[in-house]
Residue, then its C-alpha position, 0 to 999 in steps of 0.5 A: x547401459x543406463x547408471x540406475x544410480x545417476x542423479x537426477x537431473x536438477x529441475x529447471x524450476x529448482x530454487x536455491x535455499x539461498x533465494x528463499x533466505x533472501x525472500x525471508x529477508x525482503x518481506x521483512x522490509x515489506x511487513x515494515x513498509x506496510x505495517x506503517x500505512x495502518x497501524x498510525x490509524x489507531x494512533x491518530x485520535x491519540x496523536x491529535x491529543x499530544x500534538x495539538x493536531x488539526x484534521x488535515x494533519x491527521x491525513x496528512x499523516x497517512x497521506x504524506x506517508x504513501x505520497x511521499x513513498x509513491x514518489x520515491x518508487x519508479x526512480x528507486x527501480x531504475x536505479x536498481x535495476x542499473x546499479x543492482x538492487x541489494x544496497x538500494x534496499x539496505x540504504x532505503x531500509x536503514x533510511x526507513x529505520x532512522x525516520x521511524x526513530x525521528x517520527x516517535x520523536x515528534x513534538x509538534x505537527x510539523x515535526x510529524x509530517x516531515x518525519x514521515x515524508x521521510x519514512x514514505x521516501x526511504x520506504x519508496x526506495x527499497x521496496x521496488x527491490x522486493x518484487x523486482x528481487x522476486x521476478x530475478x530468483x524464482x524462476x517459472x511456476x515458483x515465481x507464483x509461490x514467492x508472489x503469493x507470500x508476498x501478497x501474504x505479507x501486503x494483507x496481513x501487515x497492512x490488516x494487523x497494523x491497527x491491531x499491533x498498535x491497539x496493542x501497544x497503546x494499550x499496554x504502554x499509554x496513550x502518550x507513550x503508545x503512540x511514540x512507540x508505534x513508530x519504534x517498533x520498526x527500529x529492532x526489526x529494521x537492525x536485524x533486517x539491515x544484518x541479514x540484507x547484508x548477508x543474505x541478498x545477492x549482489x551485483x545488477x541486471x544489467x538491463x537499465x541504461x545510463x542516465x537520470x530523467x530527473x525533469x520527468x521526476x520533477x514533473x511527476x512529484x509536483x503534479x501528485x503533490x498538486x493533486x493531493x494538497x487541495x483533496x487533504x486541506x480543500x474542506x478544511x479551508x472551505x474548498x477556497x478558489x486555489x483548491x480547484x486552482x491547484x487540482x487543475x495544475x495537478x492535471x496538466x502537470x501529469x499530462x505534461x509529464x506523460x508528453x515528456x516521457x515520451x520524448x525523451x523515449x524518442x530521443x532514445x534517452x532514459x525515460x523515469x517510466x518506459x512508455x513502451x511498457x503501457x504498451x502491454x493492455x494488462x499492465x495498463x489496465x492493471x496500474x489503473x486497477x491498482x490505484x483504484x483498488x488501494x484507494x478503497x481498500x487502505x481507507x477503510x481502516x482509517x474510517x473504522x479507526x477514527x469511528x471506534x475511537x474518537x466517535x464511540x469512545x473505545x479503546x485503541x486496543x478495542x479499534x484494532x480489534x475491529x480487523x482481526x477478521x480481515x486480517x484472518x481472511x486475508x490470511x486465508x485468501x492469500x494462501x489459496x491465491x497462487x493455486x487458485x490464480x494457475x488454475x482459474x488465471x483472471x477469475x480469481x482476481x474477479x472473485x476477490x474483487x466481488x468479495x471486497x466490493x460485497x464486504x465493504x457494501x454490507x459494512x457501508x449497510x450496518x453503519x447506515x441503518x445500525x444505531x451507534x449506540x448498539x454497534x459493536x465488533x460483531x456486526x462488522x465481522x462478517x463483512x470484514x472477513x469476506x473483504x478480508x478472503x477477497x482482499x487476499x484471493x486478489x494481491x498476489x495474482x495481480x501483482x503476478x499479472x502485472x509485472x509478468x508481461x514485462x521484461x525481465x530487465x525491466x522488472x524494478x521500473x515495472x514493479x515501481x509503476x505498479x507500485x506507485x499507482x498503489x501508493x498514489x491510490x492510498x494517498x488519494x484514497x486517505x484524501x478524499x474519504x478525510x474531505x467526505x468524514x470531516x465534511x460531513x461530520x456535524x457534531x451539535x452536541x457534546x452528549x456521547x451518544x450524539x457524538x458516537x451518532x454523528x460519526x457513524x453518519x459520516x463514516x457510512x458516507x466515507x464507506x459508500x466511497x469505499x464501496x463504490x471505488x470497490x465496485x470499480x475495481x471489480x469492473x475493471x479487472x475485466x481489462x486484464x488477461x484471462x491467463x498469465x504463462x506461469x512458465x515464463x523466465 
């Protein structure tokens, strides 16, 4: 006879209240990480004043930032994945802290850029444990809920950066603003470090092997750092023979550093990135993917930031103000993500890469054909929305896509593959539309109006990049699968 009052039996997709504390605690270091890769942009016509600083200074800022932070990403996972990823992503965070004290501090533009180098490593370090944390905790169909946030957290942080520090700068002065920018991850940081303490699970996968590539390493950060030099000072010197020199190198160094992953895969020893895992036709197509997107979708902030600021004369405050309706739509876009990626699988990944592609083509149109003196925040919101539903309708799934075609032991050196292509494609992304804005920026008169004019022409030709490497992730989506097993692991 059965007992009527038995307990039912525990779904094998239940999650523990204990998981989700700690998803609380991993995306408040993710919203940090994030939140620094934009709102320096209305920070720095600002910067430039203070510090004395050069064009090239001002991407490298960016630039430096998401290299440095790419680089620092794969070997953080593997470590994680060795020794466990709980104290990787407090030392990474409590690092990341302390350059943000350092980074407000800066007197000059080396001070700066050596700050957030810094700031781009210790972030590389702990944020492989966020998505590597996600596949181990959440089992099933709950996995896709905890990406979702996730992808909540990538738009909205990276979307309100320029707004929160238009904030800042407008209450507290350019001098101070500035300064304060970077301070404000300090009391976020201390009570992140508390709860990471308590909260996350310790102990490790047990799925990586002993050894350190530290020559694949090497390899990989002197042909990024090769790459990303002549992109950020090529225009300023005047794309002199070393540039091209340099580009080169960059390219061999890469292709050198693929060959040595290979052998040391070979000689069954422990290579930085698994060659095995591009094995997989969608976590190839979807790191490719990844670069390509975040190259157009993190510099549109720093062509609107400097066009709004140190073109048309506005406020810091009026140039955040300028994302809230992508902010918005990335809200909205990513709240729906999860539910419309299990019952449209890769469909809705084309859907929010079309809506990108559309948005920044129509802000590319009004910047092209509006005259500057006329421009306000309303003929850009319309097409920022859209990007912004697009650009929310696309992280999370694509993230999900991605890492769920990989072993489960595997998923730290998976997530920071994923995630350093999405680093290296804002660096590259920063770099290139900085050489196209100050390329082809000619101001022959000090009058406002032909100032405000002269950077509304440049930054229409910075935002037909945009567009254009918008329109090439949209086409390369196509290479990912039509479905992902929501069931898996």
């Amino acid at each position: 006879m059965t007992d009527a009052t038995a307990t039912p039996a525990a779904s094998p997709f239940t999650v523990p209240r204990s998981a989700w504390n700690a998803l609380i605690v991993l995306m408040a270091g993710m919203f940090m990480a994030l939140l620094d890769t934009t709102i320096v942009n209305v920070a720095l016509p600002t910067i430039q004043q203070s510090l004395d600083a050069s064009e090239a200074t001002l991407s490298w800022i960016i630039s430096g930032y998401a290299l440095a932070f790419g680089i620092a990403l794969i070997p953080a996972g593997r470590i994680g994945d060795r020794v466990g990823h709980k104290w990787v992503f407090f030392v990474g965070l409590a690092l990341f802290t302390l350059a943000s004290l350092f980074c407000g501090l800066a007197q000059n533009s080396i001070q700066m850029i050596l700050a957030r180098v810094v700031q781009g490593l210790a972030g590389g370090i702990f944020v492989p444990a966020v998505t590597a944390f996600i596949q181990l905790l959440f089992p099933g169909p709950v996995r896709g809920k905890a990406f979702a946030i996730l992808g909540s957290v990538i738009g909205v942080s990276t979307a309100l950066g320029p707004i929160l520090g238009g904030l800042i700068i407008e209450a507290f002065g350019d001098e101070n603003g500035w300064r304060l920018v970077f301070w404000v991850n300090i009391p976020i940081g201390i009570v992140a470090l508390i709860a990471a303490a308590k909260l996350l699970p310790a102990g490790a996968e047990g799925g990586a092997r002993e050894g350190s590539d530290y020559f694949g390493l090497l390899l990989l950060s002197a042909g990024l750092v090769a790459l990303l030099v002549p992109l950020i000072e090529g225009q300023d010197k005047g794309w002199p023979a070393w540039t091209f020199i340099t580009l080169a190198l960059g390219v061999l160094l890469i292709v050198a550093f693929a060959f040595w992953e290979r052998r040391e895969a070979s000689a069954d020893k422990n290579p930085l990135v698994p060659p095995h895992l591009f094995s997989h036709p969608a976590f190839t197509g979807g790191t490719i993917l990844a670069l390509v997107y975040f190259a157009a979708f993190t510099s549109i902030f720093f062509t609107i930031s400097l066009l709004w600021q140190a073109g048309l004369m506005h406020t810091a405050l009026q140039s955040g103000l300028v994302g809230v309706p992508f902010a918005l739509g990335s809200i909205v876009g990513a709240s729906q993500s999860n539910r419309l990626s299990q019952k449209l699988g890769r469909t809705v990944l084309i859907i929010g890469t079309a809506m990108v592609a559309v948005g920044l083509i129509w802000v590319w149109l009004v910047l092209r054909t509006q005259d500057a003196s006329g421009l306000t925040n309303w003929d850009l919101a319309a097409p920022l929305a859209i990007a912004g539903i697009g650009n929310g309708l696309f992280i999370a799934p694509n993230a999900q896509f991605i890492v769920a075609t990989v072993d489960r032991t595997e998923a730290g050196a998976a997530s920071g593959v994923i995630s350093v292509m999405q680093r290296v494609g804002s660096a590259i992304g920063i770099a290139v539309i900085g050489s196209v804005l100050f390329g082809t920026l000619h101001v022959t008169s000090r009058d406002p109006a032909a100032i405000g004019q002269a950077f509304a022409d440049s930054a229409a030709h910075a935002m037909a990049v945009s567009a254009a490497l918008a329109v090439v992730s949209f086409l390369l989506v196509f290479a990912l699968p039509r479905k992902v097993d929501q069931f898996r692991g």
